[in-house]
N, CA, C and O atoms as a printed pandas DataFrame, in Angstrom:
     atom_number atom_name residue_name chain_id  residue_number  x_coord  y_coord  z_coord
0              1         N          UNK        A               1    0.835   -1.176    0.000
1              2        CA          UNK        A               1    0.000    0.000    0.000
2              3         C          UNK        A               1    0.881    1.240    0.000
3              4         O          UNK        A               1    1.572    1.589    0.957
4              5         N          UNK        A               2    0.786    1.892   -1.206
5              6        CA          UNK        A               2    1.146    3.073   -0.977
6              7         C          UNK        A               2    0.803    4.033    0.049
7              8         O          UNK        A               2   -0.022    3.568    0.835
8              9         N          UNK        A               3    1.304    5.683    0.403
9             10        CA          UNK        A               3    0.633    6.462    0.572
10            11         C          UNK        A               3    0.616    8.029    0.494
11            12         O          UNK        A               3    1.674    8.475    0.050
12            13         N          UNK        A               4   -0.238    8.889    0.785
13            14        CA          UNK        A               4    0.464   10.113    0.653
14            15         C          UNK        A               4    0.329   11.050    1.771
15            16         O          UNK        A               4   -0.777   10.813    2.257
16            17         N          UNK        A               5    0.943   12.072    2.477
17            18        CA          UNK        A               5    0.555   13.293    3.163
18            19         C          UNK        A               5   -0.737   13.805    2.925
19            20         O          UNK        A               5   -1.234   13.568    1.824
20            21         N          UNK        A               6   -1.305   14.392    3.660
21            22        CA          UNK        A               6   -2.149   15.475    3.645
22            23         C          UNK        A               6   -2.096   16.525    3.293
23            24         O          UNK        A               6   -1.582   17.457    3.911
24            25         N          UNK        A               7   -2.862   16.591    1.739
25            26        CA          UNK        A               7   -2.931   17.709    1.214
26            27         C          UNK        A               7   -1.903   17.375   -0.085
27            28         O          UNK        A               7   -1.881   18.234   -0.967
28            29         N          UNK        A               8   -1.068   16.207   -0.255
29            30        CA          UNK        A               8    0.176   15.863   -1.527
30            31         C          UNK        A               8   -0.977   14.700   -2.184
31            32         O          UNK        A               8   -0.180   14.115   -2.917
32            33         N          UNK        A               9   -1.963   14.163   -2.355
33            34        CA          UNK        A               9   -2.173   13.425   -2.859
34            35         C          UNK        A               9   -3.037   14.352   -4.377
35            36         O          UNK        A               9   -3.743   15.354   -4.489
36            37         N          UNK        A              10   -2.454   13.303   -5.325
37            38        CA          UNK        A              10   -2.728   13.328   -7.161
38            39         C          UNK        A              10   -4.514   13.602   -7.375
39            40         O          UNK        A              10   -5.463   13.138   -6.744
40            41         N          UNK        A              11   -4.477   14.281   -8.208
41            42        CA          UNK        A              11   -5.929   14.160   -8.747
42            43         C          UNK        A              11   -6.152   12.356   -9.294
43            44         O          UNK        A              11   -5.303   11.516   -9.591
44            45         N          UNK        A              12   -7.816   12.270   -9.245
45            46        CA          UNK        A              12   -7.697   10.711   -9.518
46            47         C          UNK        A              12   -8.334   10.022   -8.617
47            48         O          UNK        A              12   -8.931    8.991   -8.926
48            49         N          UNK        A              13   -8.294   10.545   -7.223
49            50        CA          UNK        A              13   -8.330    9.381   -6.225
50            51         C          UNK        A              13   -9.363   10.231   -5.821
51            52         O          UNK        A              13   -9.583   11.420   -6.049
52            53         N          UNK        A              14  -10.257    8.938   -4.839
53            54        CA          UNK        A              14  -11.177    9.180   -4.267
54            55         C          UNK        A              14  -11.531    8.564   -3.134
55            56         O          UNK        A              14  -10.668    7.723   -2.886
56            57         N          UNK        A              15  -12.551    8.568   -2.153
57            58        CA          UNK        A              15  -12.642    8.091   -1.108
58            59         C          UNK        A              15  -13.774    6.775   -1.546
59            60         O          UNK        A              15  -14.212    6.587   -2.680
60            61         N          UNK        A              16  -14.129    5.857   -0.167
61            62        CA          UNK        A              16  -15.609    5.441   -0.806
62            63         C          UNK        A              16  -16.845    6.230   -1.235
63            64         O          UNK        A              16  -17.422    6.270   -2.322
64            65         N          UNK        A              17  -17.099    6.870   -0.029
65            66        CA          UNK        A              17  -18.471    8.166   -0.320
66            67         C          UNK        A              17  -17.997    8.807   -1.576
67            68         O          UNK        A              17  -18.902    9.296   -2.253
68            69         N          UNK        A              18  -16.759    8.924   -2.058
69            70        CA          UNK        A              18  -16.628   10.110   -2.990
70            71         C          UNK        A              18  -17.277    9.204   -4.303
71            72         O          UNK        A              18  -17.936    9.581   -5.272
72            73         N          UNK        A              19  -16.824    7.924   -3.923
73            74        CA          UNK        A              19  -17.355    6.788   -5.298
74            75         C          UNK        A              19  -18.436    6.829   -5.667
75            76         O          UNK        A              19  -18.899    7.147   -6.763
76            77         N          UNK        A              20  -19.055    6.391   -4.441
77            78        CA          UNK        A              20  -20.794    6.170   -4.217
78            79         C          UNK        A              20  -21.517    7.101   -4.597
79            80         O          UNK        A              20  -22.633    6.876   -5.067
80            81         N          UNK        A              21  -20.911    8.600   -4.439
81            82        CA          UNK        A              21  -21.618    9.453   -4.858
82            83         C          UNK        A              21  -21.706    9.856   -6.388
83            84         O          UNK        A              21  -22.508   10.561   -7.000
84            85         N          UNK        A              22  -20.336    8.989   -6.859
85            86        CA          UNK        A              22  -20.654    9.152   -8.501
86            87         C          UNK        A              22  -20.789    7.940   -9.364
87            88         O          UNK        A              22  -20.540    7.848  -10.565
88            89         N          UNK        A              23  -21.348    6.781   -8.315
89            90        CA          UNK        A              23  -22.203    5.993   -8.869
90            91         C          UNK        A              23  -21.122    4.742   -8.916
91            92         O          UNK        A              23  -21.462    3.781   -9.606
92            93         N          UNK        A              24  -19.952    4.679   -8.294
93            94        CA          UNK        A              24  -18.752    3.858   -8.429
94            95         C          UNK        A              24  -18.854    3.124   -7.274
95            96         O          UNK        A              24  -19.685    3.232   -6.371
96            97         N          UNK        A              25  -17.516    2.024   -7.439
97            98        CA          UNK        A              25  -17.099    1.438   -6.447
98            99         C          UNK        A              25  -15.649    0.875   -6.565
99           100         O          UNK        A              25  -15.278    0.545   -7.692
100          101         N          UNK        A              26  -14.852    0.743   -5.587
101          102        CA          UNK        A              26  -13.724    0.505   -6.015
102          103         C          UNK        A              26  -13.410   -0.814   -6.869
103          104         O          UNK        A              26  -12.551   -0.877   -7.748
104          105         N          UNK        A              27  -14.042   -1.595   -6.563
105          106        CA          UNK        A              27  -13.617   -2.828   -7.662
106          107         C          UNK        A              27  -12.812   -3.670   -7.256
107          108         O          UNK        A              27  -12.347   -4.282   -8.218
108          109         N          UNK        A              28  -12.151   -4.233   -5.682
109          110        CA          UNK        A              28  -11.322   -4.918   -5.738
110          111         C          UNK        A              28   -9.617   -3.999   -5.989
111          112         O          UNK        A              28   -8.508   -4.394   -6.348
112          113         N          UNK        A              29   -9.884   -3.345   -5.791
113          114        CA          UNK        A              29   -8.695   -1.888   -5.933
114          115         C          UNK        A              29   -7.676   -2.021   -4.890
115          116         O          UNK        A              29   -8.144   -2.545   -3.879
116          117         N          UNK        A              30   -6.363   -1.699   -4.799
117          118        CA          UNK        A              30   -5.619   -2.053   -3.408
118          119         C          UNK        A              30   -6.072   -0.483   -3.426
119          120         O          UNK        A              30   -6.339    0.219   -4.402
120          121         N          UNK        A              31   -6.075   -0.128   -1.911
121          122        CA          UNK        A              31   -6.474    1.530   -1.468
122          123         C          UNK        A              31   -4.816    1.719   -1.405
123          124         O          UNK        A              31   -3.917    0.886   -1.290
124          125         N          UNK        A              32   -4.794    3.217   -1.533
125          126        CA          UNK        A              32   -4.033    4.387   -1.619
126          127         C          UNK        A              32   -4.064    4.911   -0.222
127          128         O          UNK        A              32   -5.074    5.527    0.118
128          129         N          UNK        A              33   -3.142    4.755    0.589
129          130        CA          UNK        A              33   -3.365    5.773    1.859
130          131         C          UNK        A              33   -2.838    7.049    2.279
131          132         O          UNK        A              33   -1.725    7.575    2.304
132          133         N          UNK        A              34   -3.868    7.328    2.559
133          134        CA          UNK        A              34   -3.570    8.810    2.913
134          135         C          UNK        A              34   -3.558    9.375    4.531
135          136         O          UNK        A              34   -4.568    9.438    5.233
136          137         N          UNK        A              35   -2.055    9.807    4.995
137          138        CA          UNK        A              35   -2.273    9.888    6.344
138          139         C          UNK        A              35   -2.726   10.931    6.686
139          140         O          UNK        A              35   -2.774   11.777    5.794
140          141         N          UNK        A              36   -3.280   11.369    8.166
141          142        CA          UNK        A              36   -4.209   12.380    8.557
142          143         C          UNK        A              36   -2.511   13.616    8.766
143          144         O          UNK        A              36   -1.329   13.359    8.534
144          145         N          UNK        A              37   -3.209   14.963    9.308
145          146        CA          UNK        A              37   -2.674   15.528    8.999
146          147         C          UNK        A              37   -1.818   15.743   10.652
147          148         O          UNK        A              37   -2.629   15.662   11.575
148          149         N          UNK        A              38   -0.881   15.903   10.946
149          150        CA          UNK        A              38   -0.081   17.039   12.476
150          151         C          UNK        A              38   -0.810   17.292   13.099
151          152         O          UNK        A              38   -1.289   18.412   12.921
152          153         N          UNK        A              39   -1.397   16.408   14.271
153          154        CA          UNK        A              39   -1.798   16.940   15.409
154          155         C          UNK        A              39   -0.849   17.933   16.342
155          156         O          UNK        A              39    0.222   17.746   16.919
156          157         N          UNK        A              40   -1.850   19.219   16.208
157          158        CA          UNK        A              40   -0.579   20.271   16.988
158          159         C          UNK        A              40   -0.457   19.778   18.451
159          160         O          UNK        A              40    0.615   19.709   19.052
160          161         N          UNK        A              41   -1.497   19.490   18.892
161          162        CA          UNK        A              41   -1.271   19.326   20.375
162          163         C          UNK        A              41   -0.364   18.005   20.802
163          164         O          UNK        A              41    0.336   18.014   21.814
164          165         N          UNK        A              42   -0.485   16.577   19.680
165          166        CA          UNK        A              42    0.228   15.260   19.673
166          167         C          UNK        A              42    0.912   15.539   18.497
167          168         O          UNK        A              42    0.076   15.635   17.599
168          169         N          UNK        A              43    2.541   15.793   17.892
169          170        CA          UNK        A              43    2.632   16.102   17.022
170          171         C          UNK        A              43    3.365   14.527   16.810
171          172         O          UNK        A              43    3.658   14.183   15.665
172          173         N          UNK        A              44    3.612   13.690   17.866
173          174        CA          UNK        A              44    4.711   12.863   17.746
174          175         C          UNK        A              44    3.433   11.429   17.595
175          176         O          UNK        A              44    3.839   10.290   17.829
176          177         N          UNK        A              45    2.173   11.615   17.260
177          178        CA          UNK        A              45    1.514   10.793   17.622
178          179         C          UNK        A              45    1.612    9.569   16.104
179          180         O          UNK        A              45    2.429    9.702   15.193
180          181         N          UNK        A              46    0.869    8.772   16.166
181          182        CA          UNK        A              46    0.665    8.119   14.870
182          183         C          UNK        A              46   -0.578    8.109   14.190
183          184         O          UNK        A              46   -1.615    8.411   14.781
184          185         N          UNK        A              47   -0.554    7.764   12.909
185          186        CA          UNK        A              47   -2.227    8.291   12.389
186          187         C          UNK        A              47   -2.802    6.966   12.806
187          188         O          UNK        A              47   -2.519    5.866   12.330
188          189         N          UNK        A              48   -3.566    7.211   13.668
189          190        CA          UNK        A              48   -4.631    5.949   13.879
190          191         C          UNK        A              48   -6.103    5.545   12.767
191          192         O          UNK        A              48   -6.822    4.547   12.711
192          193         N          UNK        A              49   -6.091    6.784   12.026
193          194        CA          UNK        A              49   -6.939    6.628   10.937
194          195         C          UNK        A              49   -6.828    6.911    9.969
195          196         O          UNK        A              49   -7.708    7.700    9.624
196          197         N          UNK        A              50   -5.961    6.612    9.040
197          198        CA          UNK        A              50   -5.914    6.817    7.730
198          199         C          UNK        A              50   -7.278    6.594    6.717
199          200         O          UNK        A              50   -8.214    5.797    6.659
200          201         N          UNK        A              51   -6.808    7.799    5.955
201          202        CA          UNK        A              51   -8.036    8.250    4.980
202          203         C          UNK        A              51   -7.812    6.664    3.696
203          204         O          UNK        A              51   -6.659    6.528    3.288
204          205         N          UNK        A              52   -8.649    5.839    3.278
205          206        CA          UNK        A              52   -8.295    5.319    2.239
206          207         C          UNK        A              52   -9.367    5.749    0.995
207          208         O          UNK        A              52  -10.593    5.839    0.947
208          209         N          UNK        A              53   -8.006    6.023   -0.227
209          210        CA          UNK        A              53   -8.448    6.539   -1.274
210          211         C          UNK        A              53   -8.318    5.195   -2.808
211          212         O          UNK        A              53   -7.545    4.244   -2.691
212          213         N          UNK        A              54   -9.013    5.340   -3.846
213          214        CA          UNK        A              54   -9.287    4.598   -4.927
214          215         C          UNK        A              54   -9.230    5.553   -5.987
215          216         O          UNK        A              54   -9.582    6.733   -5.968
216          217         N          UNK        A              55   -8.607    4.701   -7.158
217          218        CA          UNK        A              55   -8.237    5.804   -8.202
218          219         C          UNK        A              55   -9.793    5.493   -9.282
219          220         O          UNK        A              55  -10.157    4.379   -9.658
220          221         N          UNK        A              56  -10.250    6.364   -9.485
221          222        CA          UNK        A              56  -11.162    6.802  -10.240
222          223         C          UNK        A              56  -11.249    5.656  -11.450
223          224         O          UNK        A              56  -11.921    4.625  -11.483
224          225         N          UNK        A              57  -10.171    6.304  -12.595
225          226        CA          UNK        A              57  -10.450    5.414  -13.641
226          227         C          UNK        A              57  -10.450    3.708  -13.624
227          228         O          UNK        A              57  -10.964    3.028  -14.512
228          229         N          UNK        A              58   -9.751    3.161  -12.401
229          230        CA          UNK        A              58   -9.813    1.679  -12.195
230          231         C          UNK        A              58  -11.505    1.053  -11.897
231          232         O          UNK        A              58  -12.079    0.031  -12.272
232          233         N          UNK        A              59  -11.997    2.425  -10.896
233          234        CA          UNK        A              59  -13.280    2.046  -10.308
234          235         C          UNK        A              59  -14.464    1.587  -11.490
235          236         O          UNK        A              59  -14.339    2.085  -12.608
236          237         N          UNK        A              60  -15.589    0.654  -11.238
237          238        CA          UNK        A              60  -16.373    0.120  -11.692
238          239         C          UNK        A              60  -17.495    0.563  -11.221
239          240         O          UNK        A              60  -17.514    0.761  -10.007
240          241         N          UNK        A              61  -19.013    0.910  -12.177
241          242        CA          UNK        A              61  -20.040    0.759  -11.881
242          243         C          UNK        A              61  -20.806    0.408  -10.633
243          244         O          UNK        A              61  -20.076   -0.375  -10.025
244          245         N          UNK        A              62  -21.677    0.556  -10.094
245          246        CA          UNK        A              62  -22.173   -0.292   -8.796
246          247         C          UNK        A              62  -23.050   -0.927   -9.094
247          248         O          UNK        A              62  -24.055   -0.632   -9.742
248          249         N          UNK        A              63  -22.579   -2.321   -8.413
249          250        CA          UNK        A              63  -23.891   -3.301   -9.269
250          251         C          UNK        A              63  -25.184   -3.057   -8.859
251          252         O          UNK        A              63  -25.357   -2.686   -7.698
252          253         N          UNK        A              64  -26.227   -3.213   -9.684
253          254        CA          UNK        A              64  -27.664   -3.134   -9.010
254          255         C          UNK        A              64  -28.074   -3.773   -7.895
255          256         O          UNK        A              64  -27.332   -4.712   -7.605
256          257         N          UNK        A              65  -29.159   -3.575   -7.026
257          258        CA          UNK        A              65  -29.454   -4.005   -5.867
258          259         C          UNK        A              65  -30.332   -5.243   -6.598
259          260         O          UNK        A              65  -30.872   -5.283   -7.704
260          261         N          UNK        A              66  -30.254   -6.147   -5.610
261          262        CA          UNK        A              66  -31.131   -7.645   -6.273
262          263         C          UNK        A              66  -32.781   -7.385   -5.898
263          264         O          UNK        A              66  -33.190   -6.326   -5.423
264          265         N          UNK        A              67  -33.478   -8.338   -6.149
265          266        CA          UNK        A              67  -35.232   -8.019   -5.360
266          267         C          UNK        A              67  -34.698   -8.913   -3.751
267          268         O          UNK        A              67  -35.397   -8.719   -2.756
268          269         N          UNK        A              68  -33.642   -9.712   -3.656
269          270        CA          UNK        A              68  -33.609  -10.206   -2.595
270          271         C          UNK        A              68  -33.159   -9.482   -1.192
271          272         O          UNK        A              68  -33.560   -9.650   -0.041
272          273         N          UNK        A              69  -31.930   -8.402   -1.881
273          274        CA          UNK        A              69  -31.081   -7.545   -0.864
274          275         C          UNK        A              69  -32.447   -6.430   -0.651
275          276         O          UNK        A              69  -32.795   -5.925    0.416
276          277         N          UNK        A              70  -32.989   -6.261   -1.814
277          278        CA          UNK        A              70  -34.251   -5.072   -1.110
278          279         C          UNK        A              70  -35.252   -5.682   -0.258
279          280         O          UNK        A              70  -35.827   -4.917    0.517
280          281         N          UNK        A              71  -35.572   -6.889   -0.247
281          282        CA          UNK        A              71  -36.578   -7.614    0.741
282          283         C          UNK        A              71  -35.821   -7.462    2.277
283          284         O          UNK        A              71  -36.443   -7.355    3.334
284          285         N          UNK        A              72  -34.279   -7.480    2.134
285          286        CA          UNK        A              72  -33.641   -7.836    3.206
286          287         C          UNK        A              72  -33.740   -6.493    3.944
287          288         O          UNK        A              72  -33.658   -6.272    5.152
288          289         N          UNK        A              73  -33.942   -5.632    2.894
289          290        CA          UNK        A              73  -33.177   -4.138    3.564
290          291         C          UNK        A              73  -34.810   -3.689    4.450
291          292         O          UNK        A              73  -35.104   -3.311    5.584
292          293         N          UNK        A              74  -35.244   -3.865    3.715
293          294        CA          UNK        A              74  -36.790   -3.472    3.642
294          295         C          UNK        A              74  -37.359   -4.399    5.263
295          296         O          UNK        A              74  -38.026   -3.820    6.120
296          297         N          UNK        A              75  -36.972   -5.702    5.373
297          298        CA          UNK        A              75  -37.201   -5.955    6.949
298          299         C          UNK        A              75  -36.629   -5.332    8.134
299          300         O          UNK        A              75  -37.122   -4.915    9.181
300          301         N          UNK        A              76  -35.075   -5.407    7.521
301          302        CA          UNK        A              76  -34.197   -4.129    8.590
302          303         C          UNK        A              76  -34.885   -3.174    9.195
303          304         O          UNK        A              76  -35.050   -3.074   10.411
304          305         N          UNK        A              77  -35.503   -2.096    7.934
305          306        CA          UNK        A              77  -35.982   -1.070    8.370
306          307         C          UNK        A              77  -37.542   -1.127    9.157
307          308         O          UNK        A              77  -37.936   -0.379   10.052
308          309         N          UNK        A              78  -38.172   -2.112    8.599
309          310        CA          UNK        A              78  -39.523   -2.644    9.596
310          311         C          UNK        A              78  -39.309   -2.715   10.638
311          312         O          UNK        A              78  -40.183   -2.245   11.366
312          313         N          UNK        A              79  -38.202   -3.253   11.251
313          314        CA          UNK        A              79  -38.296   -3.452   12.703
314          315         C          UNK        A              79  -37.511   -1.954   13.425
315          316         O          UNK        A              79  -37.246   -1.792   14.616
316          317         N          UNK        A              80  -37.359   -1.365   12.734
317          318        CA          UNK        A              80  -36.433   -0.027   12.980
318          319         C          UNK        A              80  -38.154    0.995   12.955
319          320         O          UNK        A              80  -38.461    1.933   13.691
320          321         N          UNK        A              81  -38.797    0.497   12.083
321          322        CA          UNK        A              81  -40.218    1.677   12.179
322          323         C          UNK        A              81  -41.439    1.026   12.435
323          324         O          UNK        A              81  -42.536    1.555   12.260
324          325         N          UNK        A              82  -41.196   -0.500   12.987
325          326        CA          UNK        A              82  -42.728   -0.706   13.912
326          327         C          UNK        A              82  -42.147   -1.051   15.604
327          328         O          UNK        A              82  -41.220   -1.502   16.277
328          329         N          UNK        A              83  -44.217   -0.119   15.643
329          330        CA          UNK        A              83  -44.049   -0.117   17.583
330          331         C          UNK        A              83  -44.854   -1.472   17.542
331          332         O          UNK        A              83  -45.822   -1.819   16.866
332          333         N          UNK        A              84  -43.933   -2.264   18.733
333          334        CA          UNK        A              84  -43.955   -3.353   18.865
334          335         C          UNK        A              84  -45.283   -3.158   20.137
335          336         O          UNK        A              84  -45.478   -4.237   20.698
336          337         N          UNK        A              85  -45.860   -2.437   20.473
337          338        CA          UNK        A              85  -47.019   -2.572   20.929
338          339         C          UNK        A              85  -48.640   -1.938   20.296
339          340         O          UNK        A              85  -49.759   -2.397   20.523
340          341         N          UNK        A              86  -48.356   -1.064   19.676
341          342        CA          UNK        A              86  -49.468   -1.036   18.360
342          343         C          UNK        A              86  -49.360   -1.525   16.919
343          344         O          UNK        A              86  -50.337   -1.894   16.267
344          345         N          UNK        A              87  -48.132   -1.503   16.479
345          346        CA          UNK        A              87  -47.745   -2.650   15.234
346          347         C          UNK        A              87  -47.967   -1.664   14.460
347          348         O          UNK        A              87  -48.242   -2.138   13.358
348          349         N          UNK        A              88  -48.001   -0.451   14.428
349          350        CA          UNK        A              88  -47.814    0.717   13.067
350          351         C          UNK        A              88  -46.539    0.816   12.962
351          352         O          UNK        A              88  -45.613    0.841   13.772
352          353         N          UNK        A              89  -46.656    0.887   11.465
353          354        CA          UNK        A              89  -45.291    0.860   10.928
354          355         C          UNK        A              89  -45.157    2.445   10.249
355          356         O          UNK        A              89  -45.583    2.638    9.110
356          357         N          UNK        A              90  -44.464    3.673   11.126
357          358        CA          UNK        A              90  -44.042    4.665   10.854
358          359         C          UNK        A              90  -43.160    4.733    9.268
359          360         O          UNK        A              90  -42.695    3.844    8.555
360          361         N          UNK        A              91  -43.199    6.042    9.161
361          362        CA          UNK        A              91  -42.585    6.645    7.529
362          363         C          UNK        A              91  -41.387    6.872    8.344
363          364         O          UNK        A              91  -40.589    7.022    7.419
364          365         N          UNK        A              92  -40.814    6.981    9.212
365          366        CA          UNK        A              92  -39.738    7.429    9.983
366          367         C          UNK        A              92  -39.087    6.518   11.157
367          368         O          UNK        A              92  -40.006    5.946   11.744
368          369         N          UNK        A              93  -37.919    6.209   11.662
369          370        CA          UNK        A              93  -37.360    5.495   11.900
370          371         C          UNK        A              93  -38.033    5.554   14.012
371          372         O          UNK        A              93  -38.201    6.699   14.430
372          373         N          UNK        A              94  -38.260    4.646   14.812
373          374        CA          UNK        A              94  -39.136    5.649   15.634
374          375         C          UNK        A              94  -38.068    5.151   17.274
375          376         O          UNK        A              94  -37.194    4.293   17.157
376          377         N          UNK        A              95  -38.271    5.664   18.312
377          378        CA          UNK        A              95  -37.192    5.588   19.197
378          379         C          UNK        A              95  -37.571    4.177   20.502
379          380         O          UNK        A              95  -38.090    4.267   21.615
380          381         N          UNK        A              96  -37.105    3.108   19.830
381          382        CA          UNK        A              96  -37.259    1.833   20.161
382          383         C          UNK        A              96  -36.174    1.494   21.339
383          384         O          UNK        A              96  -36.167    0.548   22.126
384          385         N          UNK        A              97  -35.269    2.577   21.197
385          386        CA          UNK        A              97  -33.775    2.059   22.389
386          387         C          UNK        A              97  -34.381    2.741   23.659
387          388         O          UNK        A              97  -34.387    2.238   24.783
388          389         N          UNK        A              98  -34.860    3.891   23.333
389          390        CA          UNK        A              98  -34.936    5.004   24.578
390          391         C          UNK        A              98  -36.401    4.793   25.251
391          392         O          UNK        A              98  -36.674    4.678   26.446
392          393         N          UNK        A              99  -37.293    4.777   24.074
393          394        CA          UNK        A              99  -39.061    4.059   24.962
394          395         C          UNK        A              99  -39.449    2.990   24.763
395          396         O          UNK        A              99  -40.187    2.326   25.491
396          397         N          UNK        A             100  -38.907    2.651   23.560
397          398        CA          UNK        A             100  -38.892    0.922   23.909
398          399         C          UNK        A             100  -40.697    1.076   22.648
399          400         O          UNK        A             100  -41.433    0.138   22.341
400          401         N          UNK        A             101  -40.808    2.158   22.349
401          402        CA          UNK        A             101  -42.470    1.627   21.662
402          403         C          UNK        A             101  -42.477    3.416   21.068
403          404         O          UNK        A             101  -41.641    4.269   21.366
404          405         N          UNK        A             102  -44.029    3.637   19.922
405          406        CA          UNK        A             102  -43.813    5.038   19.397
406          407         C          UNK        A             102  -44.197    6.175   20.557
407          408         O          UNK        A             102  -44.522    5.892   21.711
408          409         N          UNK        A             103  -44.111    7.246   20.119
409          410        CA          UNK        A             103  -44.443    8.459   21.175
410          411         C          UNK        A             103  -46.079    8.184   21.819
411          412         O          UNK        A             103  -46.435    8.076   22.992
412          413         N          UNK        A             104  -46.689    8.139   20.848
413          414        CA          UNK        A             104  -48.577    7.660   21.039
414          415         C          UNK        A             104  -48.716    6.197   22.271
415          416         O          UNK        A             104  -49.612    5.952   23.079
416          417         N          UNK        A             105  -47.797    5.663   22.053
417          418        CA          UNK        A             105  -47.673    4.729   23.138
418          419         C          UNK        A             105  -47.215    4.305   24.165
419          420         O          UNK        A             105  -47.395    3.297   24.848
420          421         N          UNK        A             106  -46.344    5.531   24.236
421          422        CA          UNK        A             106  -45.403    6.059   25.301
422          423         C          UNK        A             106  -45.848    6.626   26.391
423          424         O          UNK        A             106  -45.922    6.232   27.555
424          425         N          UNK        A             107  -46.210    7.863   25.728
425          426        CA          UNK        A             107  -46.860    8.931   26.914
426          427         C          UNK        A             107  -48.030    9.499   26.178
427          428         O          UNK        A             107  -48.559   10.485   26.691
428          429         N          UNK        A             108  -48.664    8.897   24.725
429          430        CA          UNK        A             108  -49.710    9.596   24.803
430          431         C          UNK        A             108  -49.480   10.553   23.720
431          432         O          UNK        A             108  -50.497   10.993   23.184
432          433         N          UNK        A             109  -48.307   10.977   23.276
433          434        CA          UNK        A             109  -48.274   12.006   22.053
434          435         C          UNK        A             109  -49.215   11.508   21.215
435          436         O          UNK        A             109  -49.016   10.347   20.859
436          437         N          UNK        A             110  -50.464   12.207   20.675
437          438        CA          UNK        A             110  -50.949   11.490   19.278
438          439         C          UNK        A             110  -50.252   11.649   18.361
439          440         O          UNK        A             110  -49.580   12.619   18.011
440          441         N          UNK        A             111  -50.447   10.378   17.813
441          442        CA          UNK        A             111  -49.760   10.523   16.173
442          443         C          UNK        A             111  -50.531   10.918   14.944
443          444         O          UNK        A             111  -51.642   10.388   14.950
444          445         N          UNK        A             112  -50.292   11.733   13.811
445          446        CA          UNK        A             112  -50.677   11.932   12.623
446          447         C          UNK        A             112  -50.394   11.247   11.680
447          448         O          UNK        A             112  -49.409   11.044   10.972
448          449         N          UNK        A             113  -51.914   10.740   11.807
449          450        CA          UNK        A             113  -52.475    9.481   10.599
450          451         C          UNK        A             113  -51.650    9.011    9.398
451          452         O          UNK        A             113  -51.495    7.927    8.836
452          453         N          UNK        A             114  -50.991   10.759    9.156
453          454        CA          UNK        A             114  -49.920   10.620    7.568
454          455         C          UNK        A             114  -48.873   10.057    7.918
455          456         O          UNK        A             114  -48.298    9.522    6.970
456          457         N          UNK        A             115  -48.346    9.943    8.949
457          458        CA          UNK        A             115  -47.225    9.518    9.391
458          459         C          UNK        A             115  -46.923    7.930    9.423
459          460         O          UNK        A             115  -45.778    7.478    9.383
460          461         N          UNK        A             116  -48.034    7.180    9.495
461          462        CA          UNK        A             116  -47.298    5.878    9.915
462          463         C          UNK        A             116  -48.707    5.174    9.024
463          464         O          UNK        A             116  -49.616    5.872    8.576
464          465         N          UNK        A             117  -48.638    3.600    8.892
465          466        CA          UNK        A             117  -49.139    2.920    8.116
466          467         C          UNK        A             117  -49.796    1.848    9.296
467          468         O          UNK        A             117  -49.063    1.162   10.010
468          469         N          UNK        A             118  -51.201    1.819    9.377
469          470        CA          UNK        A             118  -51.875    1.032   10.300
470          471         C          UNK        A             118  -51.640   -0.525   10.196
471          472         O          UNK        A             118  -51.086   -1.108    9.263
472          473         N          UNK        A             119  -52.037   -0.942   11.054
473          474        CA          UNK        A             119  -51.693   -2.804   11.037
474          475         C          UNK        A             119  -53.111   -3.314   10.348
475          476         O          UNK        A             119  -54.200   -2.748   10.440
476          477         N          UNK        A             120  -52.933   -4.019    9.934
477          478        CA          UNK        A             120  -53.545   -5.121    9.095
478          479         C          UNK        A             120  -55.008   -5.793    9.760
479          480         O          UNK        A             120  -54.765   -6.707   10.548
480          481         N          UNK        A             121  -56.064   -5.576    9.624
481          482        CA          UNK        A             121  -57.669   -6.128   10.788
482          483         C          UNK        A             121  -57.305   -7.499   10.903
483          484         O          UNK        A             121  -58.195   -8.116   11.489
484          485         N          UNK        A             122  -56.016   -8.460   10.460
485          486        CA          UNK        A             122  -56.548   -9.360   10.948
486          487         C          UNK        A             122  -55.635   -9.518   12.231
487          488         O          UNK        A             122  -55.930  -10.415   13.022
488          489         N          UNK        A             123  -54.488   -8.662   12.504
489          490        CA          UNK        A             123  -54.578   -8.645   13.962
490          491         C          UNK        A             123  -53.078   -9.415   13.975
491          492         O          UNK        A             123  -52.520   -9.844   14.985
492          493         N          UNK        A             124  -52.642   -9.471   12.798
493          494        CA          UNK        A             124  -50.367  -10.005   13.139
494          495         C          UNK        A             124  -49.949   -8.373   12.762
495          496         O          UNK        A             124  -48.730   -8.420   12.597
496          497         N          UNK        A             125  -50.236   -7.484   12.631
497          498        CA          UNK        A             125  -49.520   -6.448   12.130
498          499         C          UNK        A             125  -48.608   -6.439   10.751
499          500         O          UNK        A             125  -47.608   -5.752   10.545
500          501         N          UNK        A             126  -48.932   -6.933   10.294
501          502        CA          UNK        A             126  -48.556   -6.405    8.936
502          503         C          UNK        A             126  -49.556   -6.137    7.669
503          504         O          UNK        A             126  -50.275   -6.937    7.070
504          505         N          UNK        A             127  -49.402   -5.064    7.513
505          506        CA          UNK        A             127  -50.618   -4.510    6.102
506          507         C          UNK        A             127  -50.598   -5.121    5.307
507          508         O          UNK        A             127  -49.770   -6.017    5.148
508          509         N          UNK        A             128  -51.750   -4.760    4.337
509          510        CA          UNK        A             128  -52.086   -5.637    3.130
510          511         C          UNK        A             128  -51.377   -4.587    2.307
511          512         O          UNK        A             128  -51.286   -4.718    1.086
């Protein structure tokens, strides 16, 4: 692995996010490292996090998502936006660590109807 200083590295290279954001991915690429810059206060320290960079023209396309990885992703986020004691499944991710269930079931905040997707009449919580 190569690498470079902060602030000496070539046009070309990119980070992951920098990829992702233009639709890339590295490809199996060895990364390029780039060390962080002189901590004034630790100047003698070591970079504990190096930046890793990918050169552009090597990078490849990003493959499409399958119907299987979206089924997968798509349960992730179900259990991230249903209250496990009314079984609505919120448009928004809802606070399951801290109350343990949504605001409406918490303490009573009502919720707006637009907001979340009702459970199903026959009574497992999941919509038709």
């Amino acid at each position: 692995m190569s690498g470079y200083d902060w602030g000496t590295a070539p046009e070309g290279l990119a980070t992951r996010r920098q990829l992702r954001a233009k639709g890339l991915r590295p490809a199996g690429q060895t990364p390029i490292v780039l060390r962080c810059r002189k901590c004034r206060t630790y100047p003698e320290r070591v970079c504990t996090r190096p930046t890793f960079l990918y050169r552009i023209d090597r990078a490849l396309p990003v493959r499409p998502m399958t119907l299987a990885q979206e089924r997968a992703l798509d349960r992730a986020m179900e259990a991230r936006q249903r209250c496990p004691r009314c079984c609505r499944r919120y448009h928004r991710v809802i606070p399951l660590r801290r109350f343990g269930s949504c605001l409406e079931c918490h303490d009573g905040t009502p919720a707006d109807p637009s907001t979340y997707i009702a459970p199903a009449a026959d009574g497992h919580g999941v919509a038709a």
